[in-house]
N, C-alpha and C positions, 0 to 999 in steps of 0.2 A: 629608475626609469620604468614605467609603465609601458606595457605592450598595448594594455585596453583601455580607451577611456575613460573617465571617470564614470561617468552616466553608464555605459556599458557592465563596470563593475558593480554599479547602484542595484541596475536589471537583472544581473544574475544572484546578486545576494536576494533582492527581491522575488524573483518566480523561481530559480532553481533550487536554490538553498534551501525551502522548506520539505519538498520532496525528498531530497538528499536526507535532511534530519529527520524525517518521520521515516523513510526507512533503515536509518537507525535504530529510532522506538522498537522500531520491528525486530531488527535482529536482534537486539541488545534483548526485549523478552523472549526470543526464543531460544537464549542460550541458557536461560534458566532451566534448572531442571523442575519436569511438572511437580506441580501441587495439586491438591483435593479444594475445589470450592465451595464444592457444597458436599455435604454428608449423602444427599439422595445421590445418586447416579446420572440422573436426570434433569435436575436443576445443573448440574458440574458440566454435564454435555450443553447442554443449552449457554449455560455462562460461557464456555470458552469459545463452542462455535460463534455465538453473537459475536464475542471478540471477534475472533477471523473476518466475520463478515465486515463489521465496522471498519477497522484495521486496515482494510485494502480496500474500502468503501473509498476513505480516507488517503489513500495513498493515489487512488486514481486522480480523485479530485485535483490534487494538489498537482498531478504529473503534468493533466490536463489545461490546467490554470498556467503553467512553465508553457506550454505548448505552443497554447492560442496567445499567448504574450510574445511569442517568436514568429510571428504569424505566419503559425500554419493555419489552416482549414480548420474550423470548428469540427465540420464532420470527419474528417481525415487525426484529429486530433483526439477523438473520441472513442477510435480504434487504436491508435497508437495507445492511449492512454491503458484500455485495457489490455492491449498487447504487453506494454511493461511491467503491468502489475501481476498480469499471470505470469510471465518470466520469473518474474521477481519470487512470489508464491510458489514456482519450482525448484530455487535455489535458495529459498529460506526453509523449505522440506529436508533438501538434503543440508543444508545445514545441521538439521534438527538431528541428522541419523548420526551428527557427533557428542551428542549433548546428552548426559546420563540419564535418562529414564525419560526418552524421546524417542521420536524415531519419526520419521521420514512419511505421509502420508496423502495420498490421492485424493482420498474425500476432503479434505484441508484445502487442496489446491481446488476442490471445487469450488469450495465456502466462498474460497478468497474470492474466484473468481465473480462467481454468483455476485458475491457483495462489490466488485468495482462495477458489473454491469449495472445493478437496481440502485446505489448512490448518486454513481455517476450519472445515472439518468435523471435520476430525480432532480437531482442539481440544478443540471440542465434545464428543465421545465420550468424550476423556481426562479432563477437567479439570471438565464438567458430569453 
């Protein structure tokens, strides 16, 4: 016996679940211990920050898309959206400060953040 409708279970497989599994993605890479991307220094920084950015680019999107499918506020939803992702960006940090040749970092949580603000905008513009 089902507590939730069917349709109700439909909508949260639908908008919740992919949030839920992309930040997965997320943890699940940052429990790797690092690797060298590139041999330059600089291309390795640049590769992995991109990541970050994307990554929680990504994560906002998806939180946001849960959101506005529950209907909240598009604009109300856009904060929350990044509200989650930088949470989320400060407990995938300390995550990191368990994970061998990691450690826990600020400018990270910037990244992230930076990148749910300019994705999730962009989005917005495109696609609302």
């Amino acid at each position: 016996m089902s507590f939730l409708p069917k349709k109700e279970i439909f909508k949260a497989m639908k908008f919740v679940l992919p949030p839920v599994l992309w930040a997965s993605v997320i943890f699940y890479f940052s429990s790797l211990p690092t690797v060298t991307a590139s041999e330059f220094y600089l291309w390795d920084f640049l590769l992995k920050k991109t990541a970050h950015f994307v990554e929680y680019g990504i994560l906002a999107i998806l939180i946001y898309r849960a959101l506005t499918n529950y209907e909240i506020k598009k604009d109300r939803a856009k904060w929350l959206s990044i509200l989650i992702a930088f949470l989320y960006a400060i407990t995938d940090e300390y995550h990191q400060s368990f994970v061998p040749g990691r450690g826990p970092s600020v400018r990270d949580v910037v990244i992230d953040t930076i990148g749910a603000v300019i994705l999730l905008t962009a989005a917005n513009k495109m696609l609302y």
